[in-house]
N, C-alpha and C positions, 0 to 999 in steps of 0.2 A: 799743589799749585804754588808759583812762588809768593815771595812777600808783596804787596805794593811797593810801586816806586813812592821818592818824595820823604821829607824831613819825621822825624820822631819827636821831633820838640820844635817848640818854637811861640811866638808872640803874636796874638792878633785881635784886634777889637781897639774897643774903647770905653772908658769907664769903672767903675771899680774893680781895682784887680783880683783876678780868680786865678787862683792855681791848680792844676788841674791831673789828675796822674791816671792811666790808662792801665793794670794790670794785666797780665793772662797768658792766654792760649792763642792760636793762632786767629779766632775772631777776633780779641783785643789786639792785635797784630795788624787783620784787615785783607786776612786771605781774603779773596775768590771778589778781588777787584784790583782794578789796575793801579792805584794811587791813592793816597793817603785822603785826599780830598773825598775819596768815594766810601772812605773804609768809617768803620766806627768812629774813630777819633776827629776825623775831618768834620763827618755828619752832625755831631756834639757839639763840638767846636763852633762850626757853624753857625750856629742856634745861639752859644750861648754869649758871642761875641755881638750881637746885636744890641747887646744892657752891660755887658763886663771886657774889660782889657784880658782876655783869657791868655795865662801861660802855661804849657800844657807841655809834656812827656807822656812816653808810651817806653813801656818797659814790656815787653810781650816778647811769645818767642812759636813760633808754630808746633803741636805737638807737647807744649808744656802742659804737665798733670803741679797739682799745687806743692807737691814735694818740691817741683823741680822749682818754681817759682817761691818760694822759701830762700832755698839756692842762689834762684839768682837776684834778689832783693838784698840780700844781704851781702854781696858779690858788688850791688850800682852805690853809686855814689850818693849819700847823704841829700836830700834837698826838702823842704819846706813845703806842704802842699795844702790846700782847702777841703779838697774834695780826691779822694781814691773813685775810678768804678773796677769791677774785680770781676773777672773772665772765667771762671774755671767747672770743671766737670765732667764734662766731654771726652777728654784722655784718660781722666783716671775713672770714667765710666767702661771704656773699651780697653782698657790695658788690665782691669779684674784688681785696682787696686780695690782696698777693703774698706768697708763704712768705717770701721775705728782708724785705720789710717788716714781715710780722707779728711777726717772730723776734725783730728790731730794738727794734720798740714793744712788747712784752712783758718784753723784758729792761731795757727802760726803767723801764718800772711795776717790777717785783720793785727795782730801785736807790734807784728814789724813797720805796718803803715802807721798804725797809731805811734809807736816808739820812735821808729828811726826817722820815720819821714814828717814825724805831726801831723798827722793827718786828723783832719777835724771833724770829716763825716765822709762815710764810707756807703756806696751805692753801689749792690754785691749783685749783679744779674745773676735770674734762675737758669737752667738748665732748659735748653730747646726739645724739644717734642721729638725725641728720635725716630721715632716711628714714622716720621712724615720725610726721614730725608734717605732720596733716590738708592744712592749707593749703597745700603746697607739691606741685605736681602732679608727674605724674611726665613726662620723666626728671626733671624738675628734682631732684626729693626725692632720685635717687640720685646725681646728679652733684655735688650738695653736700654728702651727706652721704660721698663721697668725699673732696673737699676738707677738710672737717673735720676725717676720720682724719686726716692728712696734715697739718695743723695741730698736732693731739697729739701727734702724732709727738715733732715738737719741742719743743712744750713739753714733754716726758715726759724731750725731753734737757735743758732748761735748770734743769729740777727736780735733775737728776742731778749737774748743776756747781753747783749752791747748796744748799750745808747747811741754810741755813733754811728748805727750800722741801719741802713732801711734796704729793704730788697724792691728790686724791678724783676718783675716776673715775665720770661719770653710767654707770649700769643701762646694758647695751646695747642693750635695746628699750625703748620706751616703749607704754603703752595709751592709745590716743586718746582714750579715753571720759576718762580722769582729767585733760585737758590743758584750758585754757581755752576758753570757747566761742567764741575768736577762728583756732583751731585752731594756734595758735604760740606759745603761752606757756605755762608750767607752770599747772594749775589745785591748787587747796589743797591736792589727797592727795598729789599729785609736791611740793611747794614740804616737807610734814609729814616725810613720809620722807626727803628733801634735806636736813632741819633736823637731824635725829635722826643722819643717818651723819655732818653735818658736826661736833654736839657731838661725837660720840664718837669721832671724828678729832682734834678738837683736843683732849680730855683724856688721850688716849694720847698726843700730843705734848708737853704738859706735864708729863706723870708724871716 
């Protein structure tokens, strides 16, 4: 599916200002919806602009596993931020990248946000419940969404060695009906409730 229409950065709210940084994969991106407003970042956004002046970028790219997003972190442009939330697992669960690789290229990304961009607290979402999404037949749907667990694993520990880092865990099931008509990407009701646990993840982090 393609990307959402509509801006990647931008100013909105009122209030103490929040800076805001979107990493990832194609969900931190906002596939399997029509516009930014619909997508993760908007949903977020949203929410957190009702208490804070929120300025917000989205560095995503569909198809990104965390190597590639190492790549392209270090490729964007320098900028100042409060709060990272961080996308990733999904590709480098279906592409057979390796637990030591993944481990490697993740601990990478959390370095680059803390170093290059200042990032002061990092909100790493887990990995979605593969088994519940349509397009992926079976076994396949369970053998990955094996692997997945098994990715959080560790991420759950690299959250554990960095203070700045707290994890948002996706729902353990998902309902296909609410998922995009591509059967692999979040659709608007999954992307709304995403938005809504991630604000109020992050202003318990801030308080």
């Amino acid at each position: 599916m393609p990307p959402p229409k509509g801006a990647k950065s931008g100013v909105v709210g009122q209030g103490r200002p929040l800076r805001l940084f979107i990493v990832g994969d194609s969900s931190a991106e906002g596939v399997g919806v029509s516009h930014q407003k619909a997508a993760l970042s908007g949903r977020t956004v949203d929410r957190l602009a009702r208490d804070f002046e929120v300025h917000w970028r989205v560095v995503a790219k569909s198809g990104a596993t965390a190597g590639d997003t190492v790549e392209r972190l270090k490729s964007s442009e320098a900028e100042t931020f409060d709060v990272a939330i961080t996308v990733l697992g999904v590709n480098d669960t279906k592409n057979g990248i390796g637990s030591a690789a993944w481990q490697a290229h993740y601990q990478e990304v959390f370095a680059l946000l803390q170093e290059k961009f200042e990032v002061r607290h990092i909100l790493a979402c887990g990995l979605p419940p593969l088994q519940d999404f349509p397009l992926l037949p079976n076994p396949l749907r369970g053998v990955l969404d094996r692997r997945a667990r098994r990715f959080e694993a560790l991420l759950l520990r690299m959250i554990a060695a960095n203070e700045r880092a707290a994890f948002l865990p996706m729902p353990p099931r998902l309902d296909p009906s609410k998922m995009a008509e591509d059967g692999f990407h979040p659709g608007p009701e999954i992307y709304d409730e995403w938005g809504a646990r991630a604000a109020a993840a992050i202003e318990a982090m801030l308080r």
